[in-house]
N, CA, C and O atoms as CSV, one atom per row, in Angstrom:
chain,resi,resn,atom,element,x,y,z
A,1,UNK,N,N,92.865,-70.986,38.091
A,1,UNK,CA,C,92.410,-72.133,37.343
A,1,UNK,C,C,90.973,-72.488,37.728
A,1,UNK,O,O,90.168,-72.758,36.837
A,2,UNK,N,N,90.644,-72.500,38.909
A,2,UNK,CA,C,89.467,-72.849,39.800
A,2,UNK,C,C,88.239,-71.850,39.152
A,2,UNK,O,O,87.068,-72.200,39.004
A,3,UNK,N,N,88.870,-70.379,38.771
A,3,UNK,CA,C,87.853,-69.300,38.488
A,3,UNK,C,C,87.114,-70.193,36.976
A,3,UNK,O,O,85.986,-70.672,36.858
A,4,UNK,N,N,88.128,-70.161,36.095
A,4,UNK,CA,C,88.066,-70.719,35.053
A,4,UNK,C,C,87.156,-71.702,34.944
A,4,UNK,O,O,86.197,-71.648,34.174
A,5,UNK,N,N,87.430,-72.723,35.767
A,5,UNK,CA,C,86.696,-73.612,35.018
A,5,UNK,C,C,85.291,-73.311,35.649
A,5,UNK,O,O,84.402,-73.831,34.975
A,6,UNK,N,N,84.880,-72.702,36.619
A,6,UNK,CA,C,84.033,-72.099,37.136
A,6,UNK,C,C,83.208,-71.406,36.102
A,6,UNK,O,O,82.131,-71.815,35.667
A,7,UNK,N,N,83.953,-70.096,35.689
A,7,UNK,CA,C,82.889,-69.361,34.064
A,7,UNK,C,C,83.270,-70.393,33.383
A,7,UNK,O,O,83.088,-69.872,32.283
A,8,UNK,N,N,83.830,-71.920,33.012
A,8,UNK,CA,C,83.572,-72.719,31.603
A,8,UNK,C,C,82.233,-73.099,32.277
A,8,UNK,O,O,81.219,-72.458,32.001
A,9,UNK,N,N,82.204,-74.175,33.196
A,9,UNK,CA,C,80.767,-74.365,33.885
A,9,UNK,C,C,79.676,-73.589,33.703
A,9,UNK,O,O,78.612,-74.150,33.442
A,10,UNK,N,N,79.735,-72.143,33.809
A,10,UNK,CA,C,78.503,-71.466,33.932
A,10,UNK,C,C,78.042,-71.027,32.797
A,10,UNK,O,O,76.894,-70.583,32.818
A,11,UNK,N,N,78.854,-71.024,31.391
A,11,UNK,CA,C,79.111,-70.415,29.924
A,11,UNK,C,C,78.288,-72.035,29.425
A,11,UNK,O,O,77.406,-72.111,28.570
A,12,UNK,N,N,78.849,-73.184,30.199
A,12,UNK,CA,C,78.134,-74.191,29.468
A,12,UNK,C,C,76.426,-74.566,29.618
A,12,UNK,O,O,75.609,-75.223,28.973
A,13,UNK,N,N,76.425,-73.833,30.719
A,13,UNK,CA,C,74.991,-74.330,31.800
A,13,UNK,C,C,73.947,-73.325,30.602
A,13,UNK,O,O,73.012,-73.649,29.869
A,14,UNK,N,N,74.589,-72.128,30.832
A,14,UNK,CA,C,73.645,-71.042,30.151
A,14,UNK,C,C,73.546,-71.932,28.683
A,14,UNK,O,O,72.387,-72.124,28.315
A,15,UNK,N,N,74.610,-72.490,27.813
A,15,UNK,CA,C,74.606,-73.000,26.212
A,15,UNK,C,C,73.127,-74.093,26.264
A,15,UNK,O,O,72.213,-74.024,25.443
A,16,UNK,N,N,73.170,-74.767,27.071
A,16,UNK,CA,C,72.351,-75.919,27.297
A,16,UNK,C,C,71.345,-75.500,27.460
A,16,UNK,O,O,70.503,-76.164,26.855
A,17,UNK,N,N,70.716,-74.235,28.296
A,17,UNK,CA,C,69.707,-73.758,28.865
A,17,UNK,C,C,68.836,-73.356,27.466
A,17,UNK,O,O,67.745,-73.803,27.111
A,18,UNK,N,N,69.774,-72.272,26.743
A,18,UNK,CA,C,69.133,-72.005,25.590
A,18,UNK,C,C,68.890,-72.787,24.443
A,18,UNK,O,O,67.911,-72.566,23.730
A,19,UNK,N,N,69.976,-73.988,24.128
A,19,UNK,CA,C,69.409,-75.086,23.947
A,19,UNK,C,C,67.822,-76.115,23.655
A,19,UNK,O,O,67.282,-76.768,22.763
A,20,UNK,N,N,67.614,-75.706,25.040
A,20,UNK,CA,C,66.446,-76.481,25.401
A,20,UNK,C,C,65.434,-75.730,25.067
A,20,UNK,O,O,64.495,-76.218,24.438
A,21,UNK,N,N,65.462,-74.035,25.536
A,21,UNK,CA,C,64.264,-73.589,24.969
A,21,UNK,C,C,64.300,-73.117,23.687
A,21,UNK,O,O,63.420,-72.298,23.422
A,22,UNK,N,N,65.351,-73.504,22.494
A,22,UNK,CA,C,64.912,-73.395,21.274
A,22,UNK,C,C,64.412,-75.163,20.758
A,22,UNK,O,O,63.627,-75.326,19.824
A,23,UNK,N,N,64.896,-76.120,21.387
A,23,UNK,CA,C,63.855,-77.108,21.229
A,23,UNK,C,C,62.475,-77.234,21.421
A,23,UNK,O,O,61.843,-78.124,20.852
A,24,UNK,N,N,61.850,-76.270,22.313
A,24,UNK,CA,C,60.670,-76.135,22.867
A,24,UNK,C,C,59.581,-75.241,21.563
A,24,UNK,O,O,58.370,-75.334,21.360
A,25,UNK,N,N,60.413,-74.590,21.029
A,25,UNK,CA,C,59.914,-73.652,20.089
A,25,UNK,C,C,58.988,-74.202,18.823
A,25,UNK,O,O,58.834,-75.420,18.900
A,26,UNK,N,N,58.371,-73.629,17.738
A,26,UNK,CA,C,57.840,-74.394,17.022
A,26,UNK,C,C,56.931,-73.347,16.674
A,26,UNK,O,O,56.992,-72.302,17.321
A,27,UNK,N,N,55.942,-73.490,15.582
A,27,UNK,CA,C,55.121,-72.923,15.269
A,27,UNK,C,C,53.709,-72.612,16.395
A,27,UNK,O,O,53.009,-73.442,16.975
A,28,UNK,N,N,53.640,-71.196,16.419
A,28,UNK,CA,C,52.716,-70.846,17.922
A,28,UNK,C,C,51.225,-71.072,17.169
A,28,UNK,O,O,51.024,-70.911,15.965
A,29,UNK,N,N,49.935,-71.606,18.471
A,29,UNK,CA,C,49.012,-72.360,17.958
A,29,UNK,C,C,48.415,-71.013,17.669
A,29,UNK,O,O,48.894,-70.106,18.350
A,30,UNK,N,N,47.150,-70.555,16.513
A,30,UNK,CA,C,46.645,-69.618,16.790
A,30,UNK,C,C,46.142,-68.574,17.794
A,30,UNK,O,O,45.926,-67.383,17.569
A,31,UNK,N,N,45.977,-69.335,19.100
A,31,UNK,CA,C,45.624,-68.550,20.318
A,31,UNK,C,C,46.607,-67.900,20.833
A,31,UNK,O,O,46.515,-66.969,21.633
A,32,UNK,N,N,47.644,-68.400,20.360
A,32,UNK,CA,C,48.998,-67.819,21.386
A,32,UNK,C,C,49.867,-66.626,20.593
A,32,UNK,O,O,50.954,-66.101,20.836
A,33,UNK,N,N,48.958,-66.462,19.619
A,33,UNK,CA,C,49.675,-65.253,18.492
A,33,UNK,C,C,49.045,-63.871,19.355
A,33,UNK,O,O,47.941,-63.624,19.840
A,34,UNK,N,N,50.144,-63.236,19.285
A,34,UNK,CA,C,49.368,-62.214,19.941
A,34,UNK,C,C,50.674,-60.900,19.242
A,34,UNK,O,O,51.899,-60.779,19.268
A,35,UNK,N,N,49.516,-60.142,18.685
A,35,UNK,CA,C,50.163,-58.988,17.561
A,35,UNK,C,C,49.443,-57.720,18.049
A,35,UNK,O,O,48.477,-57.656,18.810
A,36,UNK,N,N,49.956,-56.959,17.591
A,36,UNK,CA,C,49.736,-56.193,17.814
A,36,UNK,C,C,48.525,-54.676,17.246
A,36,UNK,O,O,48.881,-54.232,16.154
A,37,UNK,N,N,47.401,-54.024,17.787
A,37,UNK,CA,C,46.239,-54.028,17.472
A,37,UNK,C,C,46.129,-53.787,15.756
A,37,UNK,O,O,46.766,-52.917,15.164
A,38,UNK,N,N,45.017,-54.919,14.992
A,38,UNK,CA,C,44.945,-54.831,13.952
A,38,UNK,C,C,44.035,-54.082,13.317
A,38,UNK,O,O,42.887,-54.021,13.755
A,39,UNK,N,N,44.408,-53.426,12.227
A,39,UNK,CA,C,42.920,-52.769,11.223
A,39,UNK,C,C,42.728,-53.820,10.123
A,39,UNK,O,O,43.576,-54.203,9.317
A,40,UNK,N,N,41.052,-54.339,10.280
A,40,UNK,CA,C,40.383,-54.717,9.620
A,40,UNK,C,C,39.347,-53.964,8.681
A,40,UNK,O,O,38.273,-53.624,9.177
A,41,UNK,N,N,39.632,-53.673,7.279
A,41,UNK,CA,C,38.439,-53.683,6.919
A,41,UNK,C,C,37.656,-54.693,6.187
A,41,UNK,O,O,38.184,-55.480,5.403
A,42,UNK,N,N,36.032,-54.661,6.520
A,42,UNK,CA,C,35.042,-55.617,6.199
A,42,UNK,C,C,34.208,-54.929,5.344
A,42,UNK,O,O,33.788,-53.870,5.812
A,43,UNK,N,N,33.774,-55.264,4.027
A,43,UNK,CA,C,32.416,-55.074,3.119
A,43,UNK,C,C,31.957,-55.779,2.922
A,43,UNK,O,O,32.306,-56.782,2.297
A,44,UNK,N,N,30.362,-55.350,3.686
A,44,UNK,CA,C,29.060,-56.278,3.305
A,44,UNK,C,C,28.375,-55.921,2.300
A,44,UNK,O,O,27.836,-54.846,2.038
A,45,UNK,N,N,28.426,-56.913,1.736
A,45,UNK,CA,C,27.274,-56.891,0.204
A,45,UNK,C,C,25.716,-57.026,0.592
A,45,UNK,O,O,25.557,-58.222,0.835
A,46,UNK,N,N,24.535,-56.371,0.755
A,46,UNK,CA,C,23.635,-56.800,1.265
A,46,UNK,C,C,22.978,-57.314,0.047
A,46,UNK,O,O,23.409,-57.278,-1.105
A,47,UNK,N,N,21.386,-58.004,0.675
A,47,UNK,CA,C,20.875,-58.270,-0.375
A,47,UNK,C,C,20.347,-57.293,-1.698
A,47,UNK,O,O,20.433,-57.502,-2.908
A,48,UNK,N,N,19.994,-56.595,-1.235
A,48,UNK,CA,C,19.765,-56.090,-2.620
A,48,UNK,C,C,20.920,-55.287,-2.891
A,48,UNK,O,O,20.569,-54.122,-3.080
A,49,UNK,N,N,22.056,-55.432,-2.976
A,49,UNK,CA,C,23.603,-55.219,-3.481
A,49,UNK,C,C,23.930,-53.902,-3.222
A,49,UNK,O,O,24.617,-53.248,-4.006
A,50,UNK,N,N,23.377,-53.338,-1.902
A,50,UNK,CA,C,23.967,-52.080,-1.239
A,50,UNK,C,C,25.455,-52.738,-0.615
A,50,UNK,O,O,25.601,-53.913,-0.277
A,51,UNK,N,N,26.365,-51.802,-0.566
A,51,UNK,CA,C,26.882,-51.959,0.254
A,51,UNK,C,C,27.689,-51.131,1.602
A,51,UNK,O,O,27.689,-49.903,1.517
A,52,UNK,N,N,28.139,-51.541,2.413
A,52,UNK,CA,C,28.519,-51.419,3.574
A,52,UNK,C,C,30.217,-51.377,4.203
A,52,UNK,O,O,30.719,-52.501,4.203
A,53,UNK,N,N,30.896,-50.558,4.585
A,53,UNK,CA,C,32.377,-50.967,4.787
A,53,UNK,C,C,32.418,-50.770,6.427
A,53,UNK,O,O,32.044,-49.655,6.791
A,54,UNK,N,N,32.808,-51.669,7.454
A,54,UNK,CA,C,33.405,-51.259,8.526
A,54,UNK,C,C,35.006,-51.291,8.901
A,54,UNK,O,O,35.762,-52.067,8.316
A,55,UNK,N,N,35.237,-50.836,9.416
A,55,UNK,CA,C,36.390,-50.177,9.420
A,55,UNK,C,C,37.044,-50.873,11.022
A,55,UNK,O,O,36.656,-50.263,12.018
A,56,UNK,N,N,37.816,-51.865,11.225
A,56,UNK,CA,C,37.656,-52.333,12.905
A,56,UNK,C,C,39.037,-52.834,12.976
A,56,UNK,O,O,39.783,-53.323,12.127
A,57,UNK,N,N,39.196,-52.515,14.506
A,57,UNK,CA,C,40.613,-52.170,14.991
A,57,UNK,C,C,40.647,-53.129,16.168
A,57,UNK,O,O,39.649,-52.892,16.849
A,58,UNK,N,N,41.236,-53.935,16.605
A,58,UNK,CA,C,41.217,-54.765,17.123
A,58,UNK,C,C,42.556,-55.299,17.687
A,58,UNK,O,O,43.320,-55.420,16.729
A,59,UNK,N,N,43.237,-55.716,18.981
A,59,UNK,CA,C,44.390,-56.892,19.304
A,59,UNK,C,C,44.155,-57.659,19.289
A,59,UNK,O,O,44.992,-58.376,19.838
A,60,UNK,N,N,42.995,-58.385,18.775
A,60,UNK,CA,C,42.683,-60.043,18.450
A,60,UNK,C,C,43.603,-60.159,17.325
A,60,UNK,O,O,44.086,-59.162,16.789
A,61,UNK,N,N,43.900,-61.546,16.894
A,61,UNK,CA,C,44.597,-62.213,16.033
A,61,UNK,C,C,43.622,-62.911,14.996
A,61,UNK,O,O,43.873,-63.486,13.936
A,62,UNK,N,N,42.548,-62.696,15.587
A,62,UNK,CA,C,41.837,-63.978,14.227
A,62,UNK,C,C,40.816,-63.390,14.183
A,62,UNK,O,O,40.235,-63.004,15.198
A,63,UNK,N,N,40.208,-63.124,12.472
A,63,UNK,CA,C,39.048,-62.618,12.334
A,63,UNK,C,C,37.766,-63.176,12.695
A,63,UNK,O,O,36.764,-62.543,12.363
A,64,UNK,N,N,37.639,-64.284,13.337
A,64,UNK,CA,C,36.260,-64.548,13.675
A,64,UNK,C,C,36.101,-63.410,15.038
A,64,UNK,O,O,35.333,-62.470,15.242
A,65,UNK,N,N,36.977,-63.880,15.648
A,65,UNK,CA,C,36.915,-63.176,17.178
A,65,UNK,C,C,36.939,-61.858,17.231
A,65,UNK,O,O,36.367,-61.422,18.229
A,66,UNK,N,N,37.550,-60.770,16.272
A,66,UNK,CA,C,36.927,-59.543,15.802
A,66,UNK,C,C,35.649,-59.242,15.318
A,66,UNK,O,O,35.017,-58.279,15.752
A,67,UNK,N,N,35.076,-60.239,14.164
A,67,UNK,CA,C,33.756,-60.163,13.890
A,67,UNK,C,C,33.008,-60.032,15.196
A,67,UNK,O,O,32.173,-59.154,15.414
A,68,UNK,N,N,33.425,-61.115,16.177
A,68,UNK,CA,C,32.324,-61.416,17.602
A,68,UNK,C,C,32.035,-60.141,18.431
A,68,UNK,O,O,31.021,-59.743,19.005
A,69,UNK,N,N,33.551,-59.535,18.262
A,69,UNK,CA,C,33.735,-58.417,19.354
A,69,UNK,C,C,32.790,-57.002,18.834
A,69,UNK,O,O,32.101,-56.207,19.472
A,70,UNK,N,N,33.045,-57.094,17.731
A,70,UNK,CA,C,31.788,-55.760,16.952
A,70,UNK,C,C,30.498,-56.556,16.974
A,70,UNK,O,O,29.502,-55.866,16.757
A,71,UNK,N,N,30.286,-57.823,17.180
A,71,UNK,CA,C,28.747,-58.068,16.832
A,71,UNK,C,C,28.221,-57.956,15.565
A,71,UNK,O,O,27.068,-57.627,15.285
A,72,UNK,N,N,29.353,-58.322,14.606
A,72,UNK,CA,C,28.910,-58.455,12.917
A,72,UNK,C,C,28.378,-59.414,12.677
A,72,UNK,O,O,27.710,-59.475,11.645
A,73,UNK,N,N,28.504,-60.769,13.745
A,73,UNK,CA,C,28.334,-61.997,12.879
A,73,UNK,C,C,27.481,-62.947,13.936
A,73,UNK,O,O,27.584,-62.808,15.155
A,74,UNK,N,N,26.883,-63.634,13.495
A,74,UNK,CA,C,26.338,-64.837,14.391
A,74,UNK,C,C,26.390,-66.112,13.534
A,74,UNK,O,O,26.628,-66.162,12.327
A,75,UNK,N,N,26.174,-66.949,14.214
A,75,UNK,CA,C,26.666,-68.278,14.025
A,75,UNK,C,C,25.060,-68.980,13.953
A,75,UNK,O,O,23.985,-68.416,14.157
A,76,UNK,N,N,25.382,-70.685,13.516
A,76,UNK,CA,C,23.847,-71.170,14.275
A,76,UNK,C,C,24.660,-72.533,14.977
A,76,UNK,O,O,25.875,-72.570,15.173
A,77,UNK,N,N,24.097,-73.174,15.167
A,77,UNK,CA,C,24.188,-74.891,16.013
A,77,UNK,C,C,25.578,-75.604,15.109
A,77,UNK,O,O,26.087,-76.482,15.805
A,78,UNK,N,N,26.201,-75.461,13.936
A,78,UNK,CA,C,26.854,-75.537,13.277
A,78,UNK,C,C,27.809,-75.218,12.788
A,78,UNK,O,O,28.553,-75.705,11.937
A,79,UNK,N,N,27.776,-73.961,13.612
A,79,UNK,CA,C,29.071,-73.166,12.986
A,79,UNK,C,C,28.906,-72.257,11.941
A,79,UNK,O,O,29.915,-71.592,11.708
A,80,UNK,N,N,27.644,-71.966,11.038
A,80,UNK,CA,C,28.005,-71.346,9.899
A,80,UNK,C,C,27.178,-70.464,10.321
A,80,UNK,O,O,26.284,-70.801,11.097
A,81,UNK,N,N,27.347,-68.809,9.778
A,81,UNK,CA,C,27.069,-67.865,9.448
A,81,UNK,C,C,26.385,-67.268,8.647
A,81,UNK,O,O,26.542,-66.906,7.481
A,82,UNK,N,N,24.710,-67.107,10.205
A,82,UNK,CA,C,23.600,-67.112,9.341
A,82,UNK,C,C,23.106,-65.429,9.501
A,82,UNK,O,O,22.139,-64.988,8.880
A,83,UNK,N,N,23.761,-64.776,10.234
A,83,UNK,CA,C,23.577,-63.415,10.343
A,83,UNK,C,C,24.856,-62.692,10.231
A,83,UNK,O,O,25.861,-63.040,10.851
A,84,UNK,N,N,24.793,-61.390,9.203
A,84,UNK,CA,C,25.877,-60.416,9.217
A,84,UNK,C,C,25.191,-59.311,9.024
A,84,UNK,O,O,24.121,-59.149,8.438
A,85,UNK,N,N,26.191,-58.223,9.797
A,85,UNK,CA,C,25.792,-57.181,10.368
A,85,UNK,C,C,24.327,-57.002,10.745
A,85,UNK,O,O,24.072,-55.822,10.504
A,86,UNK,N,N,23.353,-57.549,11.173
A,86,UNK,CA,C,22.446,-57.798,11.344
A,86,UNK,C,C,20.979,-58.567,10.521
A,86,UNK,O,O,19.862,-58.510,11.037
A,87,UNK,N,N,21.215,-59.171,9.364
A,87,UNK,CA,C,20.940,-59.176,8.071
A,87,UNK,C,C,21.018,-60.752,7.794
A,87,UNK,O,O,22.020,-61.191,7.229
A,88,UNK,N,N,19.714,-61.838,8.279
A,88,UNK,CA,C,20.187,-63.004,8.139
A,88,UNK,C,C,19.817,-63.845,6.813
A,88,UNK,O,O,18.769,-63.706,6.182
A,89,UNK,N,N,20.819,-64.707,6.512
A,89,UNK,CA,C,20.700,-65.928,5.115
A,89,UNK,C,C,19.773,-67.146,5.731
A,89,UNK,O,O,19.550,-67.473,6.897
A,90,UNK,N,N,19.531,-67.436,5.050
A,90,UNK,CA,C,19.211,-68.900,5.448
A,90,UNK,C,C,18.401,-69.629,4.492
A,90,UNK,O,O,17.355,-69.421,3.877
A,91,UNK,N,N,19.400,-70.709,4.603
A,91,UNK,CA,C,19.797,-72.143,3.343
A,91,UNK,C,C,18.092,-72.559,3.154
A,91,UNK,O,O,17.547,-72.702,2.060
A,92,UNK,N,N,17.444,-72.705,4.440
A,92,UNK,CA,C,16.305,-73.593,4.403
A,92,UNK,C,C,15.030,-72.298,3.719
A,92,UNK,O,O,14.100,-72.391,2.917
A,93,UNK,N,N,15.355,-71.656,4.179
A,93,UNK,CA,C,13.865,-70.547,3.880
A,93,UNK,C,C,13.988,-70.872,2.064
A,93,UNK,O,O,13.399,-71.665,1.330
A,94,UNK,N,N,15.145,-69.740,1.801
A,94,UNK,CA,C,15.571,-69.468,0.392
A,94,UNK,C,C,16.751,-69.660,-0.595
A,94,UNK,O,O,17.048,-69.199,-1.697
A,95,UNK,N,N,17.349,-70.635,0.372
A,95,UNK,CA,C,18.961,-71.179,-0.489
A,95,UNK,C,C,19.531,-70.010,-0.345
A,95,UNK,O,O,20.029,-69.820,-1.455
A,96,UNK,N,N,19.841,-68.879,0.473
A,96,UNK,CA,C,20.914,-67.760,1.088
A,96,UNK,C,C,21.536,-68.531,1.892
A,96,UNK,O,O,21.272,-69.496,2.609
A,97,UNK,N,N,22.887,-67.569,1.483
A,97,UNK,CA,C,23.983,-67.910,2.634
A,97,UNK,C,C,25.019,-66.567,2.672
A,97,UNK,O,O,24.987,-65.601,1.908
A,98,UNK,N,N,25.565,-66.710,3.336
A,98,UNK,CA,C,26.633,-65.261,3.359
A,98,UNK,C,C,27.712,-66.050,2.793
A,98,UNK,O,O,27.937,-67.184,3.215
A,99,UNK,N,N,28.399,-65.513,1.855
A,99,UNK,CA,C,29.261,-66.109,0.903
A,99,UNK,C,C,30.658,-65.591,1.620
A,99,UNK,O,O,30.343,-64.463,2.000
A,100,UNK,N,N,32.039,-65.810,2.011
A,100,UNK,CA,C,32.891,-64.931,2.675
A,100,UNK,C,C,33.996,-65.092,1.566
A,100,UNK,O,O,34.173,-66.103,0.886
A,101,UNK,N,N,34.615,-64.071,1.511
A,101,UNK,CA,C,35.892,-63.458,0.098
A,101,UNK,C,C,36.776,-62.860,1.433
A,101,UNK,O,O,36.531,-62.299,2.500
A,102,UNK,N,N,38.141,-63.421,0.561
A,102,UNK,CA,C,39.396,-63.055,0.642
A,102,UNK,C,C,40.047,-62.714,-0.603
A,102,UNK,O,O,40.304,-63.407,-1.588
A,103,UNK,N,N,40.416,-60.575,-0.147
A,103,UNK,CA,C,41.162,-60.551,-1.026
A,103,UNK,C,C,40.155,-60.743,-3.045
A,103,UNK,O,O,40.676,-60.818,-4.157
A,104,UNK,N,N,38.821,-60.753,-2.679
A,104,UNK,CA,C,38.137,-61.084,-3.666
A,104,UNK,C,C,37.874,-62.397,-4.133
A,104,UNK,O,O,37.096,-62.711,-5.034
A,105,UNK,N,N,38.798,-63.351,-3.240
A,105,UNK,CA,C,38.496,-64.284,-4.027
A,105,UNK,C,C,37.812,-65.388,-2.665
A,105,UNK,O,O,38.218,-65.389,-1.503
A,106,UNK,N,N,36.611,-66.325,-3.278
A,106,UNK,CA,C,35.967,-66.989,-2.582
A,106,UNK,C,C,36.588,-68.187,-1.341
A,106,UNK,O,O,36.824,-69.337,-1.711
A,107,UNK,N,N,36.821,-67.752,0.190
A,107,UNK,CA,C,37.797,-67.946,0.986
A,107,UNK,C,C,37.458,-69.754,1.008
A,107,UNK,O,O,36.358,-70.282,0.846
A,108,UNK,N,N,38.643,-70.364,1.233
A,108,UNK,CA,C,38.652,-71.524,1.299
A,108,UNK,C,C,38.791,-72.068,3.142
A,108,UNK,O,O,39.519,-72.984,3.524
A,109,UNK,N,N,38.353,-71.657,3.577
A,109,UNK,CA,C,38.042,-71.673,5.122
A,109,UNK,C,C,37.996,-70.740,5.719
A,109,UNK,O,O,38.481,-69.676,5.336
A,110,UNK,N,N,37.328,-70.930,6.937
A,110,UNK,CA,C,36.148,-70.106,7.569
A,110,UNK,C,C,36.594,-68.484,8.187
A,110,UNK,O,O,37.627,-68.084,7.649
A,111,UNK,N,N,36.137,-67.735,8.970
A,111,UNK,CA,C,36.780,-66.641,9.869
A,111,UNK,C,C,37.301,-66.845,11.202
A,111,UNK,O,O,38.062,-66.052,11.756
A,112,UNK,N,N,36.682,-68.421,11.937
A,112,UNK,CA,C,37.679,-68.727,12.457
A,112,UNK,C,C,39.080,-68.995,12.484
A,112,UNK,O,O,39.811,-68.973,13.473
A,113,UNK,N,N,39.409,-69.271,11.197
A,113,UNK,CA,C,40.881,-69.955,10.802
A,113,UNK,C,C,41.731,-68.619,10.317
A,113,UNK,O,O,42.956,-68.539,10.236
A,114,UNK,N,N,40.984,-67.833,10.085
A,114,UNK,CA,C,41.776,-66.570,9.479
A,114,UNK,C,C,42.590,-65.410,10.026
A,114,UNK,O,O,42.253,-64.235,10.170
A,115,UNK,N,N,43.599,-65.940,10.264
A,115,UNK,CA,C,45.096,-65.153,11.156
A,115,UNK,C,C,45.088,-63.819,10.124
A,115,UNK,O,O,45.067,-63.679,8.901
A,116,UNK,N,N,45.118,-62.841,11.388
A,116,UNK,CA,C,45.353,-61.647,10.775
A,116,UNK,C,C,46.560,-61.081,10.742
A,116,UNK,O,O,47.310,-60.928,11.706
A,117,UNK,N,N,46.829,-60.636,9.155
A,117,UNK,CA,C,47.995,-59.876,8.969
A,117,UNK,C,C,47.845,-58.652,8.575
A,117,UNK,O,O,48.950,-58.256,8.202
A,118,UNK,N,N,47.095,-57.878,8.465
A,118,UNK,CA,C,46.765,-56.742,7.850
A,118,UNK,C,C,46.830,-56.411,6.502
A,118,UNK,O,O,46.502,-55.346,5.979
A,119,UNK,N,N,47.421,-57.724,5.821
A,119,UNK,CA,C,47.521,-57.662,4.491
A,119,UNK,C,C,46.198,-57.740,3.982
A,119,UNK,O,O,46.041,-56.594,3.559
A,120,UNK,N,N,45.160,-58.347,3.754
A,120,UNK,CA,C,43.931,-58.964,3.633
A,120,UNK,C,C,42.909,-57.812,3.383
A,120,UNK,O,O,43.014,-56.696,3.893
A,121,UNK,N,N,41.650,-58.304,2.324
A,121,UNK,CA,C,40.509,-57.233,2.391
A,121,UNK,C,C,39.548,-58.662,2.921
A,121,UNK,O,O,39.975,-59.816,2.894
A,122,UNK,N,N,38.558,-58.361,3.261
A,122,UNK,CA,C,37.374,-59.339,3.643
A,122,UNK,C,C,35.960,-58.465,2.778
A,122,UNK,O,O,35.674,-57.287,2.562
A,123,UNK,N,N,35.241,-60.030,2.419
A,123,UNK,CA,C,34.102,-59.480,2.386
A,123,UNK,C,C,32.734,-60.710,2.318
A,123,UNK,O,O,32.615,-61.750,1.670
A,124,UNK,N,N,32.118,-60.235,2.994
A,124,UNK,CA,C,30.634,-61.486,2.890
A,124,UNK,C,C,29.871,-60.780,2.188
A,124,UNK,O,O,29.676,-59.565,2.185
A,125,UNK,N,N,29.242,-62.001,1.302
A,125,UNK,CA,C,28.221,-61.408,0.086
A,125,UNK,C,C,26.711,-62.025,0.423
A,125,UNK,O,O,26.754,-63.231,0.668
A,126,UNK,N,N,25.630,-61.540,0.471
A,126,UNK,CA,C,24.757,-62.373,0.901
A,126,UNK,C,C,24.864,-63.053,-0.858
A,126,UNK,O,O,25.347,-62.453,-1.818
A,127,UNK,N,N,24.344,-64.245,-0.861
A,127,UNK,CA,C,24.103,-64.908,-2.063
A,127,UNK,C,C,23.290,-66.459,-2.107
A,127,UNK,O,O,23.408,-67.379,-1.298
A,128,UNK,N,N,22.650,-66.409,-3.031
A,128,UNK,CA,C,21.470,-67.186,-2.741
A,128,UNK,C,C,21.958,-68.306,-4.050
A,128,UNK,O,O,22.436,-68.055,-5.156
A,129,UNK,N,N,21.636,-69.524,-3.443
A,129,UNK,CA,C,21.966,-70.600,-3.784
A,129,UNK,C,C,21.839,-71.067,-5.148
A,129,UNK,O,O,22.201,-72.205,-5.447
């Protein structure tokens, strides 16, 4: 009898245990996604409408931080993206900007925010205002 209630005790301890860490659970923040290495491909539209495909393989989860790791992209004081692949826009000179597409269509937030699934095409267009 003693054994018994002994494994009920330990059958209940473990129920509770797992319990708790599916309460803990929840949607993981972008940093904590961690997949396994992704292929990205990227086409740059340059200005005079050559273009460019790289081909990039990566265990990052989010396409900004792939862009960083090849050195496709730079940033300015702001956040936005005034150089790609070496090749810079800029709003003040000539109303350029690097335009960024998902999938073809004009992305509604940035390459920071963009969780990679491998489903996805990318592409920045230089394009002038």
């Amino acid at each position: 009898m003693k054994r018994t209630i002994t494994a009920l005790a330990a059958l209940l301890l473990a129920l509770a245990l797992l319990a708790s860490l599916a309460a803990c659970g929840g949607s993981p923040a972008k940093d904590d996604i961690h997949l396994t290495p992704n292929s990205v491909t990227l086409l740059v539209t340059f200005p005079d409408g050559t273009q460019k495909t790289h081909n990039l393989s990566s265990g990052k989860s989010v396409l900004g931080d792939v862009l960083r790791d090849y050195g496709l992209v730079e940033f300015d004081d702001k956040g936005m993206i005034v150089k790609v692949d070496g090749v810079e826009a800029s709003w003040d000179a000539d109303q350029a900007y690097w335009a960024f597409y998902i999938d073809g269509e004009f992305a509604t937030h940035g390459v920071d925010d963009e969780i990679l699934t491998g489903m996805n095409e990318y592409e920045f267009r230089y394009t002038k205002g």
